[in-house]
N, C-alpha and C positions, 0 to 999 in steps of 0.2 A: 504494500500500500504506500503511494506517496505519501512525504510528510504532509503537506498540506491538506489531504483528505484524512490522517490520521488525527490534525489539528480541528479539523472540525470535525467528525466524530465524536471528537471528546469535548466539545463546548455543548453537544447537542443532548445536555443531560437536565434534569429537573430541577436540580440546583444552581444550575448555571444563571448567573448575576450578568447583567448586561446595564450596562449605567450611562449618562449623561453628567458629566460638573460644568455646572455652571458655574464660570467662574468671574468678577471685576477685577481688575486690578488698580491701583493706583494709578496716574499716568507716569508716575516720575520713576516708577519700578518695571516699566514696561518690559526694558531690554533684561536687567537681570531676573523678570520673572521667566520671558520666553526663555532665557537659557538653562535655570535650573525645571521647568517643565519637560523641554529634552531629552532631560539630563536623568530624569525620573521614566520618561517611558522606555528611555533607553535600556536604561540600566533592568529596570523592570522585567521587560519582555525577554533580555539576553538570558537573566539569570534565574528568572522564576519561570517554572514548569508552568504553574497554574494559573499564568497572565497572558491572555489571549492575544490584547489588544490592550495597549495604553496609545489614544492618537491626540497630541496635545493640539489644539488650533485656535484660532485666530477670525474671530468676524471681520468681514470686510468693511473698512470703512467704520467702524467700532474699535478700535484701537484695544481700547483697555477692556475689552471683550473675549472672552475666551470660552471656547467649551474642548473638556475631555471625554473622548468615547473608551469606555472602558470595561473589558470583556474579559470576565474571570470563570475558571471551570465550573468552580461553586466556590461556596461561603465559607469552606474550608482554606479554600485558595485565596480568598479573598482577607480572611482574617489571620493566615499567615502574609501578606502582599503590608498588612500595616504594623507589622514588626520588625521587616528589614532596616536596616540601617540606611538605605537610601532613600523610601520612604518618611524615615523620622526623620532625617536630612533636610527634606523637599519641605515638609511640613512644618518645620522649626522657622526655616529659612524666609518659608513666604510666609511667613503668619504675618508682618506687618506692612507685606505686600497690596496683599487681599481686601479689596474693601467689603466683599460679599459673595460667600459661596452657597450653591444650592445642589445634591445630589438626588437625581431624577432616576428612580429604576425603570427600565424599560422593557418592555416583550416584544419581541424579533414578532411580524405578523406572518409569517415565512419562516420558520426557522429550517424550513427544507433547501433551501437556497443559497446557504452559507457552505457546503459542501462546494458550491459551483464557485461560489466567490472567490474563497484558498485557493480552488482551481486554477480561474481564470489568473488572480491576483501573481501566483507561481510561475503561468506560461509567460507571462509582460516582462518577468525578472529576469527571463533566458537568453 
């Protein structure tokens, strides 16, 4: 099995956590929030098993706007993901970043279609 179809197989379970953060930032923190948000999906998705997806972004034209999509196997995944040391990094770091965060759970209305996504997402990479 390719990885990518292995990787979504294993998102595709009941506990699977699927999130939106809303995030503000200050404007003066702009550039050091993009780089430690990075810096955190990076590290994140390299190193933990159970982190599907951390995609940090950026509204257009919203500057100090931000949202993360963020796709863990389950709650186990998820509750080990806020123990990492780069995690409590991220978290310490931007606290006086942030003007206002909001964590939005979401349900995939498809979740048969994420199989094709990895797919697709895999052959672009080649």
């Amino acid at each position: 099995m390719i990885q990518s179809e292995a990787c979504a197989q294993n998102i595709q379970t009941p506990d699977r956590i699927v999130r939106i953060a809303e995030i503000e930032v200050y404007p003066e923190y702009l550039e050091q929030y993009k780089k430690l948000a990075q810096e955190i999906a990076e590290a994140s998705v390299k190193t933990e098993e159970g982190v599907v997806v951390i995609m940090p972004m950026q509204i257009n034209n919203e500057t100090s706007q931000f949202r993360i999509l963020e796709i863990y196997k389950g709650q186990k995944d998820y509750q080990s993901h806020l123990t990492t040391d780069h995690f409590k990094k991220y978290k310490t770091l931007t606290a006086p970043m942030v003007k206002s965060l909001k964590l939005v759970d979401m349900t995939p209305l498809n979740s048969t279609q994420i199989p094709e996504i990895f797919a697709k997402a895999k052959n672009r990479n080649k």
